[in-house]
VEXDREN-2710 file (C-alpha; in Angstrom, 1 decimal):
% VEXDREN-2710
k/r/px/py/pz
1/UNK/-14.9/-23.7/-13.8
2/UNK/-12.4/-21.2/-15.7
3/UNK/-14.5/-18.1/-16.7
4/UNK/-15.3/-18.2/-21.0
5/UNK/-13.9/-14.3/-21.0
6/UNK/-12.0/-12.0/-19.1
7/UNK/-13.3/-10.6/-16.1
8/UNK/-13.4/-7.1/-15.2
9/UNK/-12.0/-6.0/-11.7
10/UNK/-15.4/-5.3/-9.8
11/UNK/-16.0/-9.8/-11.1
12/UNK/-12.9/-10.6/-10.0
13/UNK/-13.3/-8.5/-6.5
14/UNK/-16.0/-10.5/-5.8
15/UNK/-15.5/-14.0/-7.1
16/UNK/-11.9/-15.1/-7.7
17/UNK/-9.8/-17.5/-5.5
18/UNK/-13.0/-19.0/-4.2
19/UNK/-12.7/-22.1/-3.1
20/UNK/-15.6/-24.0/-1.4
21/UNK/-15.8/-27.3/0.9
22/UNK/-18.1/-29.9/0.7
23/UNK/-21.1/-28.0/2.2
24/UNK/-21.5/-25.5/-1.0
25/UNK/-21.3/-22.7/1.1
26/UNK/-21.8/-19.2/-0.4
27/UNK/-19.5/-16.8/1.9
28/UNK/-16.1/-18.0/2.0
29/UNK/-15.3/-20.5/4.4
30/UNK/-13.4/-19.6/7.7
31/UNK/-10.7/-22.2/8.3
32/UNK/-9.9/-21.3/11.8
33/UNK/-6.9/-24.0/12.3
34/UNK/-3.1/-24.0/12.8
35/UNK/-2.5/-27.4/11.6
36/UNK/-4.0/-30.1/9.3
37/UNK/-4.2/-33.8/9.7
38/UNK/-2.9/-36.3/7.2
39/UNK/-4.6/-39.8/6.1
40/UNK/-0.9/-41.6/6.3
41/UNK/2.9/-40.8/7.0
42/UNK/3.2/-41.4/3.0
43/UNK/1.0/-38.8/2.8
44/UNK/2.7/-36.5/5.1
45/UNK/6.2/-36.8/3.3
46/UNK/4.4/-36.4/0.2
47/UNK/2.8/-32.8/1.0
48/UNK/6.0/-31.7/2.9
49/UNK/7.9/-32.8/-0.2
50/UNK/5.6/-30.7/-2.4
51/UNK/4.9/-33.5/-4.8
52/UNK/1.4/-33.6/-3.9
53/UNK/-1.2/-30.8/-3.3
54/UNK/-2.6/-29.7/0.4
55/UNK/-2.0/-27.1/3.6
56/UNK/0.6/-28.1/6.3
57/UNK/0.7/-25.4/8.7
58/UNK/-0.8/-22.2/9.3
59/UNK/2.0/-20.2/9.8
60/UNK/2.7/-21.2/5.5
61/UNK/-0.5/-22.1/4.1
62/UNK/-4.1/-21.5/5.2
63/UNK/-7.5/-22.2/2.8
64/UNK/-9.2/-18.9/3.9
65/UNK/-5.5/-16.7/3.7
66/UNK/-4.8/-18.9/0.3
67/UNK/-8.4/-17.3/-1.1
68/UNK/-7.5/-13.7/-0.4
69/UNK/-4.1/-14.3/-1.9
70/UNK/-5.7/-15.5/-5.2
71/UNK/-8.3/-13.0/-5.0
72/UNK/-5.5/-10.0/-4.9
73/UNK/-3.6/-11.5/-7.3
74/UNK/-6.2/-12.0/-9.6
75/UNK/-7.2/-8.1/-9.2
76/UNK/-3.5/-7.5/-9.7
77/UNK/-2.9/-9.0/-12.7
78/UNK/0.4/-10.9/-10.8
79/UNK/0.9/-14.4/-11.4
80/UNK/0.9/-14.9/-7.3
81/UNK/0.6/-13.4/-4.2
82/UNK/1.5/-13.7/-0.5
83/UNK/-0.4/-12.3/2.5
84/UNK/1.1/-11.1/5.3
85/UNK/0.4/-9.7/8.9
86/UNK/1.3/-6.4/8.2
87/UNK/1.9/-3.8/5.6
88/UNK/5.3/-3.2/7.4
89/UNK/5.5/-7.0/7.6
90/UNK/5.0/-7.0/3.7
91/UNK/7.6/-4.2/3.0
92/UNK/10.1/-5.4/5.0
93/UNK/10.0/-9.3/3.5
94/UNK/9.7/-8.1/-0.1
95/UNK/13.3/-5.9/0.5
96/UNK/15.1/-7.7/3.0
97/UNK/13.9/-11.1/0.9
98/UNK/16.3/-10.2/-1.9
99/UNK/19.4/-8.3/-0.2
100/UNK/22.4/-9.8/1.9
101/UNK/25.0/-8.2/3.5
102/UNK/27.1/-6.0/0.5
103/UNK/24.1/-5.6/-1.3
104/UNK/22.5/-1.9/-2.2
105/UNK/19.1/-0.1/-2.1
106/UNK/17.9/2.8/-3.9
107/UNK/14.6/4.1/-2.7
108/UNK/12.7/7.4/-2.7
109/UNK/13.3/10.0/-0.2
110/UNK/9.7/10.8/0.0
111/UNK/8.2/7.6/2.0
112/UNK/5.9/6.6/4.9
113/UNK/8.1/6.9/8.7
114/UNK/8.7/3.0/9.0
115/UNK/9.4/2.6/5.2
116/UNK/12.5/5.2/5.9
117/UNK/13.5/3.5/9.2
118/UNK/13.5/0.3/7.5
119/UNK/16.1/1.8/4.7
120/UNK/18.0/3.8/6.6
121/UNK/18.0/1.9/10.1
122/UNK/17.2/-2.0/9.7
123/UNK/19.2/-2.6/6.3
124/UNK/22.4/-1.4/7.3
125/UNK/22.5/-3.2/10.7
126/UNK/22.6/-6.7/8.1
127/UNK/25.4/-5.3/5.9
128/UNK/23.2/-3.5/3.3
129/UNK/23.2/0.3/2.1
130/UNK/21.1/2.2/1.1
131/UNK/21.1/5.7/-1.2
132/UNK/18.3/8.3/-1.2
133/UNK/16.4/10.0/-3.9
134/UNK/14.3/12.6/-5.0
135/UNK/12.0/10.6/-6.5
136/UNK/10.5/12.9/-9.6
137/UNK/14.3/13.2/-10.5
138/UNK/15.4/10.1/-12.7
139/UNK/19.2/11.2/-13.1
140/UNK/19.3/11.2/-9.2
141/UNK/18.0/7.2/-9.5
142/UNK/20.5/7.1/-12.8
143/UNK/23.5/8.7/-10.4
144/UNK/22.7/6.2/-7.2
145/UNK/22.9/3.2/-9.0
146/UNK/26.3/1.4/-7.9
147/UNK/27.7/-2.3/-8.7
148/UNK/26.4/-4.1/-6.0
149/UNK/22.4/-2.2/-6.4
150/UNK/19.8/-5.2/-6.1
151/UNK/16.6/-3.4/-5.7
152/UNK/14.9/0.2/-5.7
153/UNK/11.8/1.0/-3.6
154/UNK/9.4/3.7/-3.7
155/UNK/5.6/4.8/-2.8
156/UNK/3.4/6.9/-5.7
157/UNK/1.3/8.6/-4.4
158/UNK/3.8/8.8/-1.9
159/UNK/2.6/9.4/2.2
160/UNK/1.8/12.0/3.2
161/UNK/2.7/14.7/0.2
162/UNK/0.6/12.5/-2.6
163/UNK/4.2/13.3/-4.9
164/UNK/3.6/11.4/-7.9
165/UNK/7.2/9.1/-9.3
166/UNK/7.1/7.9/-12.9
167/UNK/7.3/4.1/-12.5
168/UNK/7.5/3.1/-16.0
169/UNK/10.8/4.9/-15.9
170/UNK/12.3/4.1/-12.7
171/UNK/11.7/0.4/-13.4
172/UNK/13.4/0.7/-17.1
173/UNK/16.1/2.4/-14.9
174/UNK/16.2/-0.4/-12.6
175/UNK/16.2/-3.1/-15.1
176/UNK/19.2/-1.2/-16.9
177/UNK/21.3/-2.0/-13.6
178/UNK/19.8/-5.6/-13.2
179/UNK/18.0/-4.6/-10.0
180/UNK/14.4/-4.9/-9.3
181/UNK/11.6/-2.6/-8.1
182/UNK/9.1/-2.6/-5.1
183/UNK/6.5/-0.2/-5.2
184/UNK/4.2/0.6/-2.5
185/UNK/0.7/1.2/-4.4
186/UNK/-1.2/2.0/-1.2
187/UNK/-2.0/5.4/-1.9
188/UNK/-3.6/4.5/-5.4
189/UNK/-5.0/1.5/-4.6
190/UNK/-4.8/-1.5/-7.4
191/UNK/-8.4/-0.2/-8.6
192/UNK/-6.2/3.1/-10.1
193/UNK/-3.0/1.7/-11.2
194/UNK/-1.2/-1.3/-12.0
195/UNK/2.6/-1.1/-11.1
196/UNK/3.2/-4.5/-12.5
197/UNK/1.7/-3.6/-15.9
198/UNK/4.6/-0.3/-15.7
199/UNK/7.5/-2.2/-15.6
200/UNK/7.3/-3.1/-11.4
201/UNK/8.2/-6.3/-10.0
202/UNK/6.8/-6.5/-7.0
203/UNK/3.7/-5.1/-5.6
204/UNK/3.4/-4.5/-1.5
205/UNK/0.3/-3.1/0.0
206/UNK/-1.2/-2.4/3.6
207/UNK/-4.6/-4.3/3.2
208/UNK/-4.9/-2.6/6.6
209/UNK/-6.3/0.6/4.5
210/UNK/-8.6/0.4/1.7
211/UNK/-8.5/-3.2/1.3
212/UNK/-10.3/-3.9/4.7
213/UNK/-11.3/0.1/4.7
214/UNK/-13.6/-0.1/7.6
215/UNK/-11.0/-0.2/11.0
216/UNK/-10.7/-3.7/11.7
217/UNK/-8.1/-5.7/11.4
218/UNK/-4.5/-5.5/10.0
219/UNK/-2.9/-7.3/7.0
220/UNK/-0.8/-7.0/4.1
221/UNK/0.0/-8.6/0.9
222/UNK/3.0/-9.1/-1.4
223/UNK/2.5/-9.7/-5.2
224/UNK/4.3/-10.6/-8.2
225/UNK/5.6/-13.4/-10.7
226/UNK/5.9/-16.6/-9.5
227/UNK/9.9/-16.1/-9.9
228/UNK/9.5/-13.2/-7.9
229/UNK/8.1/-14.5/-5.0
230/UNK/9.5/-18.1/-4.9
231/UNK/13.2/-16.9/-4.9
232/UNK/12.6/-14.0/-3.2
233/UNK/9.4/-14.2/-0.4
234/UNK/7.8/-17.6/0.2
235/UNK/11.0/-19.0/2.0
236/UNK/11.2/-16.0/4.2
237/UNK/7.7/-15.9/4.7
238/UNK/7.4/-19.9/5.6
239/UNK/10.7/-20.0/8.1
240/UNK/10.3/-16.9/10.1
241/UNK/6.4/-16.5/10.4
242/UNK/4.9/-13.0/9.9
243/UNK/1.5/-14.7/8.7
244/UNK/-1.9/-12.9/8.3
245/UNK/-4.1/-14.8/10.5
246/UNK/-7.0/-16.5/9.1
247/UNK/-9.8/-14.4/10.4
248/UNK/-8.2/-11.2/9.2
249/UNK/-8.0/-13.0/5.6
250/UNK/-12.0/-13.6/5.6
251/UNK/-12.3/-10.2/6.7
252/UNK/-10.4/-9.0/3.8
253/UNK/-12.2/-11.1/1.4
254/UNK/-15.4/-9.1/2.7
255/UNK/-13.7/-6.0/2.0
256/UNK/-12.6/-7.0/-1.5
257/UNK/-16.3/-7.6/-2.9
258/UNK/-16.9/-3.8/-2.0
259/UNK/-13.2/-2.4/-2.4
260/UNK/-13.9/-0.7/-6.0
261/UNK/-17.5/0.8/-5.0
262/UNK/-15.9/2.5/-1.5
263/UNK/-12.5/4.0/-3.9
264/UNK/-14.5/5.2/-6.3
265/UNK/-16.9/7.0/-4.3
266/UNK/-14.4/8.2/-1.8
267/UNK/-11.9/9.4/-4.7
268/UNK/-15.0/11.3/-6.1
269/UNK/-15.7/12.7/-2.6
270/UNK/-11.6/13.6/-2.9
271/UNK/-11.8/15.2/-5.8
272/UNK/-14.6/17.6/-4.7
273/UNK/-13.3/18.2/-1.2
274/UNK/-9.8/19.3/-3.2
275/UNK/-11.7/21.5/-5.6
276/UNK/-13.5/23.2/-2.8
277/UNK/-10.6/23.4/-0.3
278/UNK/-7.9/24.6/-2.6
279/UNK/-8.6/28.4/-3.1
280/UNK/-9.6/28.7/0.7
281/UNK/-7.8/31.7/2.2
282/UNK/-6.1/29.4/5.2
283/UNK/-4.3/26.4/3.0
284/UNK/-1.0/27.4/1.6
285/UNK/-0.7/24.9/-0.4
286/UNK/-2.8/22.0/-1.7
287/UNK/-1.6/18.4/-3.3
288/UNK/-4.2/16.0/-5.0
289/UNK/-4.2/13.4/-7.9
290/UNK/-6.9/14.6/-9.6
291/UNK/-6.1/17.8/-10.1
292/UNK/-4.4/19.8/-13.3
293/UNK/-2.6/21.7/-10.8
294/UNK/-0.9/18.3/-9.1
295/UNK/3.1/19.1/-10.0
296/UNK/3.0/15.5/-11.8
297/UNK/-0.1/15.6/-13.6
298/UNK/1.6/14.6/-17.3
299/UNK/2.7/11.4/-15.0
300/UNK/-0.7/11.3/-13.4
301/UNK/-2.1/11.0/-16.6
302/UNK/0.1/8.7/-18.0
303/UNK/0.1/5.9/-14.9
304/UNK/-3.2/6.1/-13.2
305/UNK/-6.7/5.7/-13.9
306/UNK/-7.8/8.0/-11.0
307/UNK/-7.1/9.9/-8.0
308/UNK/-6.8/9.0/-4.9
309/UNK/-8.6/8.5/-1.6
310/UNK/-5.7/11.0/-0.1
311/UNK/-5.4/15.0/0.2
312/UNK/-2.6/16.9/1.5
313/UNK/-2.5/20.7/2.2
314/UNK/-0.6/22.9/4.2
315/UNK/-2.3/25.2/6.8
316/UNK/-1.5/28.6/7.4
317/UNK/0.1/29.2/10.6
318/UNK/2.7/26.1/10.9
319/UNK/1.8/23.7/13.3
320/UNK/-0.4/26.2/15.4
321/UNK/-2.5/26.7/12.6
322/UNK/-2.8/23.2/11.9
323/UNK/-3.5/22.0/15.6
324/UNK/-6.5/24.8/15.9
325/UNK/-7.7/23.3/12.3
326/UNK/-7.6/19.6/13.9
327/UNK/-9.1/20.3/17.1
328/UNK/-12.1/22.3/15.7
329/UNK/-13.3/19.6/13.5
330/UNK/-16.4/17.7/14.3
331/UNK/-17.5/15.1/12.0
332/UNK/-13.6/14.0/10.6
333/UNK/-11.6/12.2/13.2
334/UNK/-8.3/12.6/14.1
335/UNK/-6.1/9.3/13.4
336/UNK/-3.2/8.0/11.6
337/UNK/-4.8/5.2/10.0
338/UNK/-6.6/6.1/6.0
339/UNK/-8.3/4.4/3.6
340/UNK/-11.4/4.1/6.2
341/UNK/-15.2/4.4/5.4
342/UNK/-14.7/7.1/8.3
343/UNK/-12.9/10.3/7.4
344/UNK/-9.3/10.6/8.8
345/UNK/-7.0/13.3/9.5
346/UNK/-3.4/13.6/10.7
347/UNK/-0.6/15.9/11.3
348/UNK/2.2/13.8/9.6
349/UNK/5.2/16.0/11.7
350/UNK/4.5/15.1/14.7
351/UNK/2.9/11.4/14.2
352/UNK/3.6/9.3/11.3
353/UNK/7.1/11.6/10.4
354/UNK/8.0/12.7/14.4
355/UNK/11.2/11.2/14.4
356/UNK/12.7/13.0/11.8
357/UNK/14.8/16.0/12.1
358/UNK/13.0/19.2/10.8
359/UNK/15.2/19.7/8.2
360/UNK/15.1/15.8/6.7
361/UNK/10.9/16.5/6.9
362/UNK/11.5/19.4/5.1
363/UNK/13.5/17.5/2.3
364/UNK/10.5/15.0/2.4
365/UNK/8.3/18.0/1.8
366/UNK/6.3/17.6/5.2
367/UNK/5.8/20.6/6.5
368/UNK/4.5/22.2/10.0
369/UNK/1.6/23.1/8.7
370/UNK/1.4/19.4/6.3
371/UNK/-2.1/17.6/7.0
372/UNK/-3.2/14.4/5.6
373/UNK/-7.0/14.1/4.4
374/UNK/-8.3/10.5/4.1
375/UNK/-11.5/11.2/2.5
376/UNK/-14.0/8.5/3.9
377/UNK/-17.8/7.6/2.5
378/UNK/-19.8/10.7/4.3
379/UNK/-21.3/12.9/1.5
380/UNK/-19.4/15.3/0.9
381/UNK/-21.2/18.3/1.2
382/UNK/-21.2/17.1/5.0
383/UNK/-17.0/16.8/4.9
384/UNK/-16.8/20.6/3.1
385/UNK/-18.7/22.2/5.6
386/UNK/-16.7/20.5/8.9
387/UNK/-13.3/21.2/7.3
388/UNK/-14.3/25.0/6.0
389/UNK/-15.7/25.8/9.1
390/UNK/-12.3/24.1/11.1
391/UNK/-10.2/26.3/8.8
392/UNK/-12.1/29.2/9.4
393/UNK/-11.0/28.7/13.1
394/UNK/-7.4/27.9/12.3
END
């Protein structure tokens, strides 16, 4: 039964996109199956045709993957959604999806490793080019737009510097030039902002991070219009197979009932770790959402509702500095994965943007000294005290 009113996020988190078999159950149901069976060959033709309702194949359509789909899109505010195996997986479908050989991609300079090898590596080896940005400058996405540009891409926050793009404006840019734009809402989460409702068309996320936010299992997830996805995804998605499996799905429907209460309390923990962190002697430089001195905090303002899970800061001392600040920490793990209920820290130059030239990390604004915070659910009184007393050994 349709709800009477609108439900608010935490509701939605926690009911929508259930759907239940005969046996009432309350969790969602775990449909571990690749195939289904049919009552006739009428039937058959009939599904495969699409002129009547039902699941085929596992590799396209699943009852526990179809749940989480409806669930994110519902949280969204996108008409549909499509899950995938990986966040990468979801990236690369929702680009490559819409391009062919002669076609042209704009994207922010300032993106996570695979993102960039992805533009600069895997398009052009299929025909397609691609032109990089500095993403807070709209007359460099105004200057990059050529005839044959289909799509623009970009991350905000963007991984690892937390750089803040206005995406109201890039997608009125991109709409100008009849392209489209994908934006990569990890960092944010969809409990802080809605790209969609800024002008976006399509949504990608790694529902390895704060979606499942507890180290299990990896997914990702695709979401926009029903246009959006039907010309450009589902086909892809059905003929060449990067599915989420079915047990990861029911594991990120579990994560989705809790998904607002962990963000909020880990951007809270954020926000204080920041404030506490920023004036200390051995960080350079320090980069957070929720802060007035973020250098986009009129955007901030303007497109989110909150912060962000993620802190970046530059140690003194380069990378030296920042490998004695790693390796003296107790309670905060070292790992490239974020969005965890465990606090996580990396070194983005040599791990998530090694294979970059110094000078191209530079550009990015990943420095030697660049760490990336993932604040996890550990009071944070307990997460100050490891990190000061790190730095002071840095």
């Amino acid at each position: 039964m349709a709800p009477s009113r609108p439900l608010h996020p935490d509701t939605r988190l926690v009911h929508a996109g259930t759907i239940r078999s005969e046996f009432g159950e309350t969790s969602e149901a775990l449909f571990l199956t690749q195939g289904h069976v049919y009552a006739s060959a009428e039937e058959c033709e009939a599904r495969f045709k699409g002129e009547i309702p039902g699941y085929l194949y596992a590799r396209f359509s699943n009852p526990t993957v179809a749940m989480f789909e409806q669930r994110m899109a519902a949280l969204e505010g996108a008409e549909t959604a499509r899950a995938t195996a990986t966040g990468m997986a979801a990236v690369t479908a929702a680009l490559m999806g819409q391009l062919k050989a002669g076609d042209h991609v704009v994207a922010a300079q300032a993106l996570f490793g695979s993102c960039r090898w992805v533009i600069e590596e895997l398009l052009p080896r299929f025909g397609v080019a691609s032109t990089l940005v500095d993403g807070a400058d709209l007359d460099q996405w105004r200057r990059a737009v050529r005839r044959e540009t289909k799509t623009f891409f970009l991350e905000s926050p963007a991984n690892p510097t937390l750089s803040i793009i206005d995406v109201a404006a890039v997608a009125e840019i991109a709409h100008a030039a009849g392209a489209t734009l994908v934006v990569d809402n990890v960092f944010a989460t969809a409990i802080w902002q809605s790209p969609l409702t800024l002008g976006a068309d399509c949504v990608v996320y790694s529902a390895t991070k704060h979606i499942d936010g507890q180290g299990r299992c990896l997914g990702g997830v695709i979401l926009g219009s029903n246009a959006f996805i039907e010309t450009h995804v589902h086909n892809l998605l059905r003929q060449t197979g990067p599915a989420m499996s079915p047990f990861n799905a029911w594991v990120m429907l579990k994560g989705l009932e809790t998904l607002s209460l962990r963000v909020e309390r880990q951007t809270r923990s954020a926000g204080a770790v920041a404030d506490a962190l920023a004036p200390h002697a051995k960080i350079d430089r320090l980069i957070y959402p929720g802060r007035a001195d973020h250098p986009q905090a009129d955007i901030i303002k303007k497109q989110m509702r909150g912060g962000s899970s993620l802190i970046a800061f530059d140690v003194a001392g380069g990378k030296a500095g920042a490998f004695r600040f790693l390796n003296a920490l107790e309670l905060v793990r070292i790992s490239n994965n974020l969005g965890d209920a465990k606090s996580l820290v990396t070194h983005p130059a040599t791990t998530t943007h090694q294979r970059f030239a110094p000078e191209v990390r530079a550009n990015m604004g990943v420095g030697e000294g660049l760490v990336r915070l993932s604040v996890g659910l550990e009071h944070p009184d307990d997460l100050i005290a490891d990190l000061e007393r790190a730095l002071a050994q840095a």
